[in-house]
Phi, psi and omega in degrees: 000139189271094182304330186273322192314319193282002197256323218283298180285018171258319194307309192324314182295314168312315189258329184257347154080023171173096230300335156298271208320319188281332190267278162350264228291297187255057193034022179217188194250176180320300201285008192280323175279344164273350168285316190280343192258339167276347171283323181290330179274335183266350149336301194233034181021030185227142163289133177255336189209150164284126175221149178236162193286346156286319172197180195214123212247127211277126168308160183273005159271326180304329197282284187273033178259302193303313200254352165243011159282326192271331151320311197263315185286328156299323172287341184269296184291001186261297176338303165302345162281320205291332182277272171003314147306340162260354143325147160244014171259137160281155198209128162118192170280127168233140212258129165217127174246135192217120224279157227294313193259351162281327176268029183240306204265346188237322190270006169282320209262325142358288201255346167267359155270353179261005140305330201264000168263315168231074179311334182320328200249111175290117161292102149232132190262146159210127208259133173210147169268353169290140183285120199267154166278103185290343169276324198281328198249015161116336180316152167271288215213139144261130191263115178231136176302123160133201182236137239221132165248171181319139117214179176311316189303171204248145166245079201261107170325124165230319197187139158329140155240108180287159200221136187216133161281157135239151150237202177265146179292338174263018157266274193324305175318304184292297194263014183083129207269092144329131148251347196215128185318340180285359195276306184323334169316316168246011165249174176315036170329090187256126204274150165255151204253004174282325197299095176281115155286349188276315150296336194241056219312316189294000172262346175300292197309327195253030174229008178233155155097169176296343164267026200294172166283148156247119147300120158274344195208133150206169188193132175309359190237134169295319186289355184252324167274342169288321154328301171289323166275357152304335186268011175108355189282329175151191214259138191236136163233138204228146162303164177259016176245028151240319198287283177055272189267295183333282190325307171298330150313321198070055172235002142217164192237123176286129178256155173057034207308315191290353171224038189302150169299151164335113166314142157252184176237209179231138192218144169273097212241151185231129177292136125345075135265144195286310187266108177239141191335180198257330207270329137335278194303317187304332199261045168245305197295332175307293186334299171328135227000017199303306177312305196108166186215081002301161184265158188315323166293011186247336174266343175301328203259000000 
C-alpha cells in the first residue's frame, strides 16, 4: 500500500462527501479510491468512516485521523515546493481561477505569453464568478475584482478597475442623459446581482430607499448585461474592462462621469505561505503590470 496515496484519497473522500467526486479530483476511479482508503483502515486497524449509499460519516477516530493527515500532506507540498523552487525553470500545474467575463476577454493573451516565457509550465484555468476557496478547492492562485477584505491569504494589487455607467445612445436619445444618480429612478436600470453596495458605499444611498434605481433586469454575468445595453434596455454600470471597446466604438455612451464609484482593482490571491512554488511566483512576477496602470482598456477608451 502506497501509504500518501492512500491518506490523499481518504482526505479527498472526505472533503469532497464522496468516492466518485475524489476519484474525479484525482484522475482515477472509484473503486480505486475505495481500495486505498479500506486498505489505509485495514493499515491502521480502525474503521475511519461509516459509509451509506447516501453519505459518509467520519468515525471520531476518522475525524482525528483527518486533521493530522490533512497536516502532514501539507507539510509534504511545502517540502516539495521549497526543493521546486531551486529549480531554475519554474514547472508543473498551475489551477488558476478567474472570473468569467473577465478571463474570455483578457486572459488568452495573458497566458500565452507566459506559456512562451515558461513552457514547463501547464496551465489550468478555470473561470467562475463565484468566490471560490483556492485552498479547499485546490487553487494556486485566484483573480479577483473588488476590495479584498482581511484574510490569511496573500493579495497582489495587478491593475486598477474602473466602474462606468453606460447605455446606448439610442436608449438615451429616448429616454434622456441622466445628471444626477437621483435621475435613475426614472430610467431602465440594469443591475448586476454580485455588486455588493454595502462594499462600495457610495452606491448604498442610490440603490436603497424611495429614490432608488429601478431595476429593470439583473444578472449575475456582466456580458448579458452590457449585451442589453447595447440593444437599448437601459443603463448599466459595468467595469471598463467590458465596456471599453463599446465606449471606444460610440455603441455606448459613458454616464454620469462625475459620480462614478471609487475603483476598485483586480488582485491575485494566493495562500499564505513561508514557500512559495516557483510556478506561483513566476505567473505572480508575470502578471504584474502586465495589463498597465492605467490598464489598456482604459486607455482604448
Amino acid at each position: 500500500m502506497d501509504r500518501i496515496n492512500a491518506m490523499r484519497a481518504f482526505i479527498h473522500v472526505v472533503q469532497d462527501g464522496s468516492f466518485t467526486r475524489a476519484a474525479e479530483r484525482l484522475d482515477t476511479s472509484p473503486q480505486l479510491v475505495s481500495k486505498n482508503v479500506s486498505q489505509l483502515e485495514q493499515h491502521l486497524g480502525v474503521r475511519l468512516m461509516n459509509r451509506t449509499t447516501r453519505r459518509i460519516n467520519l468515525t471520531e477516530a476518522g475525524t482525528r485521523y483527518f486533521e493530522s493527515a490533512r497536516q502532514v500532506l501539507a507539510d509534504i507540498d511545502n517540502l516539495e515546493n521549497q526543493i521546486g523552487d531551486l529549480r531554475p525553470e519554474a514547472s508543473g500545474l498551475l489551477r488558476i481561477s478567474a472570473p468569467v467575463s473577465f478571463a474570455i476577454r483578457h486572459m488568452e493573451p495573458l497566458l500565452s505569453a507566459f506559456r512562451h516565457a515558461h513552457p514547463a509550465v501547464e496551465v489550468d484555468l478555470q473561470v467562475n464568478d463565484r468566490k471560490v476557496d483556492i485552498i479547499e478547492e485546490g487553487f494556486d492562485i485566484a483573480l479577483r475584482v473588488g476590495r479584498l477584505r482581511s484574510s490569511s491569504l496573500i493579495a497582489k494589487r495587478i491593475a486598477p478597475v474602473r466602474l462606468a455607467f453606460c447605455a446606448s445612445p439610442a436608449y438615451l436619445e429616448q429616454h434622456g442623459e441622466p445628471q444626477r444618480p437621483e435621475d435613475l429612478q426614472h430610467h431602465h436600470y440594469l443591475h448586476y446581482s454580485y455588486l455588493d453596495s454595502n462594499a462600495i458605499p457610495a452606491l448604498q444611498k442610490w440603490f436603497t430607499g424611495t429614490t432608488s434605481a429601478r431595476r429593470v433586469m439583473m444578472s449575475n454575468n456582466g456580458d448579458v448585461l452590457v449585451s442589453a445595453a447595447l440593444s437599448g434596455a437601459g443603463i448599466a454600470l459595468q467595469p471598463t474592462f467590458l465596456t471599453g471597446p463599446a465606449i471606444h466604438e460610440g455603441r455606448l455612451k459613458v454616464v454620469l462621469s462625475d459620480h462614478e464609484p471609487e475603483p476598485m482593482a483586480l488582485y491575485a490571491v494566493y495562500a499564505h505561505r513561508q514557500l512559495v512554488a516557483s510556478k506561483v511566483r513566476a505567473f505572480i512576477d508575470f502578471i504584474d503590470g502586465f495589463f498597465g496602470d492605467p490598464p489598456y482598456w482604459d486607455r482604448d477608451s
